[in-house]
N, C-alpha and C positions, 0 to 999 in steps of 0.2 A: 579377465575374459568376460565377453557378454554374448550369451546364445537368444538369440533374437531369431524371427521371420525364417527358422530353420537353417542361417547362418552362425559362425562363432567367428568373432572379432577381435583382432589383438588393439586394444583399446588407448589409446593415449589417455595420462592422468591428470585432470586439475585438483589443485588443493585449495577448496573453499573457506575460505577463513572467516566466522560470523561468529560474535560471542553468545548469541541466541540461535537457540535451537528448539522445537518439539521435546517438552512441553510448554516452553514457552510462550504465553497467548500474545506476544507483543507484535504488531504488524507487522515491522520490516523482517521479521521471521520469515514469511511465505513467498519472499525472493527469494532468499537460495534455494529453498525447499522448491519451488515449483520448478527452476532452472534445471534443480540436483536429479530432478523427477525423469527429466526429457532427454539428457545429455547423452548417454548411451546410444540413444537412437542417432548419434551423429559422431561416433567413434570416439567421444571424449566418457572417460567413466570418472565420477568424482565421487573427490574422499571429503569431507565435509571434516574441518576442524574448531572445535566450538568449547564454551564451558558447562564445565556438569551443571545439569538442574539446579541442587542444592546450594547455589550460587546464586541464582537467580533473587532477588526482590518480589516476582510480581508472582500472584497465585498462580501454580502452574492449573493447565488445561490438557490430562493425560489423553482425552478424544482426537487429539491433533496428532497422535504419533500414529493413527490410523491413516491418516492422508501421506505418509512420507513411504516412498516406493522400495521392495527388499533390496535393487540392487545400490542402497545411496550407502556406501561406508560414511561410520560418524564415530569418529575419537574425540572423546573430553579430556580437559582439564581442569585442575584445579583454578582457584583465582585466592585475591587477598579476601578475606570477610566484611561487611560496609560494616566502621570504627566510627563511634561518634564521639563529638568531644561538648558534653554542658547541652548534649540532646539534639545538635547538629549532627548532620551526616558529614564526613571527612569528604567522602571517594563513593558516589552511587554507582555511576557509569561504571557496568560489566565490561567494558573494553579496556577499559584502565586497569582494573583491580585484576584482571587475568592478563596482560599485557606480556609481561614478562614468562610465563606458563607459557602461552599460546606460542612466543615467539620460539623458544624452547625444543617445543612439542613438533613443532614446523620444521626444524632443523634437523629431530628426530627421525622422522617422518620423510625428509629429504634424503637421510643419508640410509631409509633402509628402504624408500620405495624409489622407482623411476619418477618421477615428478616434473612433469613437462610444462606445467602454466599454473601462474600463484592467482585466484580471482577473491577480491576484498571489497562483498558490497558494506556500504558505510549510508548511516551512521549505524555505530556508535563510529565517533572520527574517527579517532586516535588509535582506531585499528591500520584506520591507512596507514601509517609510518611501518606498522610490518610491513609493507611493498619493500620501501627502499633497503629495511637492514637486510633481508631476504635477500634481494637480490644483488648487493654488496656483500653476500657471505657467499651464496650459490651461485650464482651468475644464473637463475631461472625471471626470465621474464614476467610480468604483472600486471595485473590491471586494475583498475580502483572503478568500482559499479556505482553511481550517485541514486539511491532512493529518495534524498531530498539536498537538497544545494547545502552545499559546506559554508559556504562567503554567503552570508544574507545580506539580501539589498533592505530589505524591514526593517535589520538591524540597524541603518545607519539614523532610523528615525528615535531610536531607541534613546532613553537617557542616557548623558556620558557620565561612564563609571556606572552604569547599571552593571548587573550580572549578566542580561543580554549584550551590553555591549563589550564586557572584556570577553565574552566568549566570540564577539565576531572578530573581534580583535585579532582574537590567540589563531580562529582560523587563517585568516589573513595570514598569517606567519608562517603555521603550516601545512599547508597546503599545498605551498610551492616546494617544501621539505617532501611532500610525501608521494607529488605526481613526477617530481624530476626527472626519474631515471621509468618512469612506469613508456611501456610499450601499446599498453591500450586505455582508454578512457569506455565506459559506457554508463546506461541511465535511463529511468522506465523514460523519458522522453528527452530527446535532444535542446531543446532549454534548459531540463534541469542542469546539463552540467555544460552548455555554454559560453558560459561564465569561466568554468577553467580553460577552456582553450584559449579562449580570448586573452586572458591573465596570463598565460603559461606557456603556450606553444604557438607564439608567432613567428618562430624563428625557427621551429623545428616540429616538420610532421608528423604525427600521430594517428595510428589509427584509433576508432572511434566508430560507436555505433549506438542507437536510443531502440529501447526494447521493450515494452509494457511489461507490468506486469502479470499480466494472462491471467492465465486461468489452465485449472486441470479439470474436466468435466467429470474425471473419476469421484471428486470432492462431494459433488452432489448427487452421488448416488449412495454415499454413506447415509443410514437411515438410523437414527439415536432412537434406542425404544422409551417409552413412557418418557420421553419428553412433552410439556407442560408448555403453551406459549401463554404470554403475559395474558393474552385477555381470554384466555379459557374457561373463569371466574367470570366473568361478567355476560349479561346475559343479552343474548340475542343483539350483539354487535357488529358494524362493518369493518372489519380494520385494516388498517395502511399502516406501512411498515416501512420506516426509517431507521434505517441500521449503521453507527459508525459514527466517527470524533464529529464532531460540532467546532468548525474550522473559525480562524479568525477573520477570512475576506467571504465568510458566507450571510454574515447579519443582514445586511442590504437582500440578499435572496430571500430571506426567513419572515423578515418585515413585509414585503412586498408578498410573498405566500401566504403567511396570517392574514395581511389583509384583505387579499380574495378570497379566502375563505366564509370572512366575516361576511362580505358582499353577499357571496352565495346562501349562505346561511340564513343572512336577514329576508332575502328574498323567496326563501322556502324554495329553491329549487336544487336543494343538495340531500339525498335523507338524514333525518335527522339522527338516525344509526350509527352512524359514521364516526370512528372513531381513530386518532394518526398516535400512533407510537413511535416516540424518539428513543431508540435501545442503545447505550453505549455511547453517550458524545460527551464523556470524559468531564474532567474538572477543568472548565475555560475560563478567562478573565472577560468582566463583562457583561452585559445584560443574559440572561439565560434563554432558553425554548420558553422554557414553564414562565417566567417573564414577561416574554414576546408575546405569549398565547393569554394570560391574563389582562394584559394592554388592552386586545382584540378583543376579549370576552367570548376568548373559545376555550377557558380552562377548566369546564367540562366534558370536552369531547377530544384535549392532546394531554397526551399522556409521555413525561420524560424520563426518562432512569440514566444517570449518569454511567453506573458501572459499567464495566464490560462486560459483552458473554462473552463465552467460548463460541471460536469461529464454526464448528458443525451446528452447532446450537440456532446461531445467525442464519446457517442456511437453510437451514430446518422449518425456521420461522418463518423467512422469504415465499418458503413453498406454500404457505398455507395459509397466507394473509390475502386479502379481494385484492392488492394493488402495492405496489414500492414504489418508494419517494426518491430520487437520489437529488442532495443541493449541493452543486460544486462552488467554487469560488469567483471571484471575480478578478485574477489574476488570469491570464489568455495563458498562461503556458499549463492550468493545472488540469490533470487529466485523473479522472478518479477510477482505482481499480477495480472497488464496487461497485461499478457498472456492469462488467462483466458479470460478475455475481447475480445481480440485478435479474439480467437477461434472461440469463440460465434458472433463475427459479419456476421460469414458466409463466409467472404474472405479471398484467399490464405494469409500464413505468413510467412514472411521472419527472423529470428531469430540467434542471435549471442549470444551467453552465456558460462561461463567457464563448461568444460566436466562434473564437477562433480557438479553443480547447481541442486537442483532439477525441473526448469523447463525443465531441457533436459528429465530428467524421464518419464516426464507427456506428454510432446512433442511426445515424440516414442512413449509411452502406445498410445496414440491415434490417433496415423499413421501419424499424423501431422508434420514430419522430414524432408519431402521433400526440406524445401530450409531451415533447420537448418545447422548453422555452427558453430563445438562445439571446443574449447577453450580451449591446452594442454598448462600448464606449460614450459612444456621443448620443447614446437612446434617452428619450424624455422620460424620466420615473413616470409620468401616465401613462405612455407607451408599453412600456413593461409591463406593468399591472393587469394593464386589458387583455393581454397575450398568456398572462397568467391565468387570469380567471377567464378565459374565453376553453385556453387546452385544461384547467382544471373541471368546468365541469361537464366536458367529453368527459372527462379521468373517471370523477366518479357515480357515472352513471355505469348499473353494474351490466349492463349489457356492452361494456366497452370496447372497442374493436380491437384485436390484438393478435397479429399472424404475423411479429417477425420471421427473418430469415437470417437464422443462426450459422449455415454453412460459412456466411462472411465474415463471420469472426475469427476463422482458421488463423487469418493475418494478427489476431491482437493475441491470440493464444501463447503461454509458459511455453508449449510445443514449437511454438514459430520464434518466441526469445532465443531457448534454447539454442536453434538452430543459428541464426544470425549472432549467438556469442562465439558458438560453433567453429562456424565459417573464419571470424576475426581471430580467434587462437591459431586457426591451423592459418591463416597470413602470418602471425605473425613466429611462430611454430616453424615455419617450413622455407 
């Protein structure tokens, strides 16, 4: 039951099945969680099935179990322990080592709640195969949520017999094991998982539907006391704020960034203040930020930290920095969720994305363009560059102009996914 709007509702149930949960600090965490948020408000009330903490590998981040809403049920399970053998890891993947637990637990759970739609965002993969045994045991329908492409097309550049390529391999194989019998497809954007249709259901239709991954605006009203941002220590500087992985099709963006900067910089028309923090862009293969920025001889004024924060932490920071960097990729289908995040901090954004991304969409719909710089195929790298350093230094002059219109982002919103997952259960439901 959910009491809402001074109504009570007899609720249909999904069972979310993600082996990451709150505390978790790992991204594709804050899909179900943001879905799990909204569902209620659309007659679906979900039970979230997941593995305990003390399972996990990565340092949890207890601040994130403040963003997940009272009415989300969440049941754990056990999982295997990561075994190593001569100081390798056997089994890292939490989808694997709790596999059998979770399926278990699912079965449990079926046979003592009403359980009307199984939803399985992935990765980790190899949770998709609980679609099919699920629903070859229960006869309840499934769906498999893609946050990033199962079958890499990258992969196929990859060395044969690398470890990227037996694992695109092994997708390849099961894949078509694990959407066979599934009822719905979905995916923060319709690219990411057009690739399974195309491979799998030419011959028989499928509903399907691409849904960002939003955002919950409750997120950033959570306020961390005596929180400490990187450059609190350092005296009387400008900072710009770059939050999140350091992608592999963003180098070409980064190059071309550094090097307007340098432009501006030697020309004295940028202050000399000014300083860009890279927070959290992870251990990548390949030339680094700190790298790219010493190239330039701007590796006094960019500042990189690999680790991650915790995501309150991140947004924490966003609010209180002169300006946000966001560099997407150069891939047309990638849409970055930290834009929205972006947005909502309240400070100007500076943004690099290929033309046909759908963050450029959402970008202009909400007037927010001003120091966007959008990414043609067949653009001359001088072209680029000029458009870089032309909207860079509008960006950082601190009189900067900056009045988006955020009511238009209703459409990108967790709130609006929700609903349009919503909708396709009860088709397929009813």
């Amino acid at each position: 039951m959910f009491s809402g709007c001074n109504q009570t509702y007899n609720l249909k149930q999904v069972l979310i099945i993600y082996p990451h949960w709150p505390p978790s600090n790992l991204a594709g965490v804050h899909r179900p969680r943001l879905i799990a948020n909204f569902l209620p408000e659309f007659d679906w009330q979900p039970i979230v099935l997941t593995v305990h903490a003390s399972y996990y590998e990565e340092t949890p981040d207890p601040d994130l179990l403040l963003t997940v809403r009272s009415h989300v049920e969440v049941i754990k399970t056990q999982a295997w322990p990561v075994r190593k053998i001569f100081g390798y890891r056997l089994i890292g993947d939490v989808g694997l080592r709790g596999f059998t637990a979770l399926y278990k637990e699912a079965l449990r759970l079926v046979a003592t709640k009403k359980i009307d739609f199984i939803w399985i965002p992935i990765p980790s993969w190899y949770t998709a195969l609980l679609g099919p045994l699920l629903h070859q045991k229960t006869g309840i329908p499934y769906g498999i949520d893609y946050i990033d492409p199962w079958v890499s097309k990258l992969a196929n550049h990859e060395k044969t017999f690398s470890r990227a390529w037996w694992v695109n391999q092994l997708a390849r194989l099961l894949e078509p094991l694990a959407v066979k019998k599934a009822s719905l497809i979905t995916g923060v954007s319709t690219p990411y998982y057009q690739g399974v249709l195309d491979r799998n259901f030419k011959h028989r239709p499928i509903e399907h539907v691409g849904m960002p991954y939003g955002f919950d605006p409750e997120d950033h009203r959570i306020q961390l006391p005596n929180l400490t941002p990187p450059w609190e220590s350092e005296d009387d500087v400008i900072p710009y704020l770059y939050a999140g992985a350091f992608l592999p099709q963003s180098h070409y963006f980064v190059q071309t960034l550094f090097k307007a900067i340098a432009e501006l910089k030697s020309s004295n028309v940028i202050d000399a203040r000014i300083r860009l923090y890279f927070l959290g862009t992870g251990n990548y293969q390949g030339k680094t930020i700190a790298e790219y920025a010493d190239e330039y001889g701007l590796g006094t004024i960019v500042k990189e930290v690999n680790q991650r924060f915790p995501f309150l932490h991140i947004l924490n920071f966003l609010g209180t920095a002169q300006g946000v960097i966001v560099i997407g990729s150069t891939e047309r289908h990638y849409t970055a969720s930290k834009t929205f995040q972006s947005l909502l901090s309240g400070r100007p954004v500076f943004a690099m994305f290929h033309e046909a991304s759908t963050a450029v969409e959402f970008l202009e719909k909400a007037q927010a363009a001003n120091y966007l710089v959008k990414y043609a195929e067949t653009q001359a790298p001088e072209a680029l560059q000029k458009a870089t350093q032309y909207r860079l230094q509008a960006f950082f002059a601190l009189d900067a102009a900056w009045n988006p219109d955020l009511s238009v982002l209703d459409d990108y919103s967790a709130h609006k996914s929700a609903e349009l997952l919503a909708q396709k259960m009860d088709t397929v439901f009813g």
